[in-house]
C-alpha positions in Angstrom: 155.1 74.3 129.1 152.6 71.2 128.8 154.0 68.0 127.8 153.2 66.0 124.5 149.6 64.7 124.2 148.1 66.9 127.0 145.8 70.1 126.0 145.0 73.2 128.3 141.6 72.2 129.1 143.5 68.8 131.3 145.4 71.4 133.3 142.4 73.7 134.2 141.8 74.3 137.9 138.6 75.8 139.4 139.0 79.0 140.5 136.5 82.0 141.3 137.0 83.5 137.8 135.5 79.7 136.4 131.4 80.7 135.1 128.3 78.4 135.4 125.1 78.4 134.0 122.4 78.3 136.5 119.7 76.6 135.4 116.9 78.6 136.9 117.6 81.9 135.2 119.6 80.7 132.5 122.7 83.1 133.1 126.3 82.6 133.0 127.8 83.7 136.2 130.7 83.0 138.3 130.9 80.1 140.8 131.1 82.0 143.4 127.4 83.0 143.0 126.6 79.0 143.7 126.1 77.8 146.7 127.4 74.3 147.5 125.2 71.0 147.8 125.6 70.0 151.8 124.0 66.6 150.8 123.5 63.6 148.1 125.8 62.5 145.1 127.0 65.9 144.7 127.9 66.6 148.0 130.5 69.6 148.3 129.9 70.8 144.3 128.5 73.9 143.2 124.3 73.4 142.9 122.6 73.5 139.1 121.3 76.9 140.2 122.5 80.3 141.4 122.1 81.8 145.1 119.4 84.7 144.1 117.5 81.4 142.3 117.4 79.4 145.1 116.5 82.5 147.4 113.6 82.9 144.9 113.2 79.4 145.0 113.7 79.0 148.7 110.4 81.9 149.2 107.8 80.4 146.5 107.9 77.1 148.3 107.4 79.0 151.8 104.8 80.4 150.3 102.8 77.8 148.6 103.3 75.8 151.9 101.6 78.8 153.2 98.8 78.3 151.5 97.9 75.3 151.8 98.0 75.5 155.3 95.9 78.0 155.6 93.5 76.1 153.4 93.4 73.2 155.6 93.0 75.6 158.5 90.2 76.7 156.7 88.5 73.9 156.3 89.2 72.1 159.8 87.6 75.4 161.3 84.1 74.8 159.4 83.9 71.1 160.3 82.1 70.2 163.6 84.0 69.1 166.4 83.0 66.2 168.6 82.0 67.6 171.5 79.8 70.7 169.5 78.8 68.0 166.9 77.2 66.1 169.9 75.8 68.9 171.9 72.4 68.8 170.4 72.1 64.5 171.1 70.1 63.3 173.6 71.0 60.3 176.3 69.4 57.0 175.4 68.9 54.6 177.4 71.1 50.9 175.6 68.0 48.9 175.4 66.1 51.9 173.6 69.2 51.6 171.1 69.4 48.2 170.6 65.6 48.1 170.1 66.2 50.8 167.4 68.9 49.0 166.1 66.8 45.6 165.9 64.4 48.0 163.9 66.2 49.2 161.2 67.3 46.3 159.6 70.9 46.0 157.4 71.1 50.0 157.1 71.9 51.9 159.8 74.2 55.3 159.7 74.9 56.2 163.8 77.3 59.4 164.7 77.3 59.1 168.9 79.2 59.8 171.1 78.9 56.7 173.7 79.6 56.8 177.4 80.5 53.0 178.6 81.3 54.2 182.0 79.1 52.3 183.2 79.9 49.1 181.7 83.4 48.9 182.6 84.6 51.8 184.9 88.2 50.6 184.6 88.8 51.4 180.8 90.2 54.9 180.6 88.9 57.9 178.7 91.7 57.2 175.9 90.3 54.0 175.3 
């Protein structure tokens, strides 16, 4: 019997019959059917949404992250690479590039791929 002042709702316990409404699908279900947060403030408490929602959830993410993916795989494969981007250059001698340089005044747009082996044979191909 409760005492004075005290209603049934401050003697409630959670059990498996207690329902939740997820908020993905909107439904009232048992608690059972939420998973529990492993992290953050609500660590150890049923999530806001039910399993078969996060599942759902869980496989539109894969899947946009999927996509995107292969987009950018996509688009890496068209660009040139270095090594096919500079297989139609030519070897110039340094003073023929300075002199071009010297030429062209404030503008100048160079791609190159520039061997200074020469120069200092100590620096490694990282550098």
């Amino acid at each position: 019997m409760p005492r004075l002042g005290t209603s049934d709702a401050d003697n409630i316990t959670l059990t498996e019959a207690t329902t939740k409404e997820c908020i993905g699908c909107k439904r009232v279900l048992a608690s059972k059917q939420f998973a529990l947060a492993t992290n953050g403030k609500g660590k150890g408490l049923p999530k806001a949404t039910c399993m078969s929602c996060s599942v759902r959830q869980s496989e539109w993410a894969k899947e946009k992250y999927r996509e995107i993916w292969d987009t950018e795989k996509e688009n890496t494969t068209n660009e040139p690479t270095n090594e096919s981007a500079a297989a139609g250059l030519g070897v110039v001698a340094l003073e023929d590039f300075l002199a071009l340089l010297s030429r062209q005044g404030n503008h100048l747009e160079v791609d190159a791929n520039v061997d200074i082996s020469s120069v200092n044979p100590n620096l490694s191909l990282d550098t």
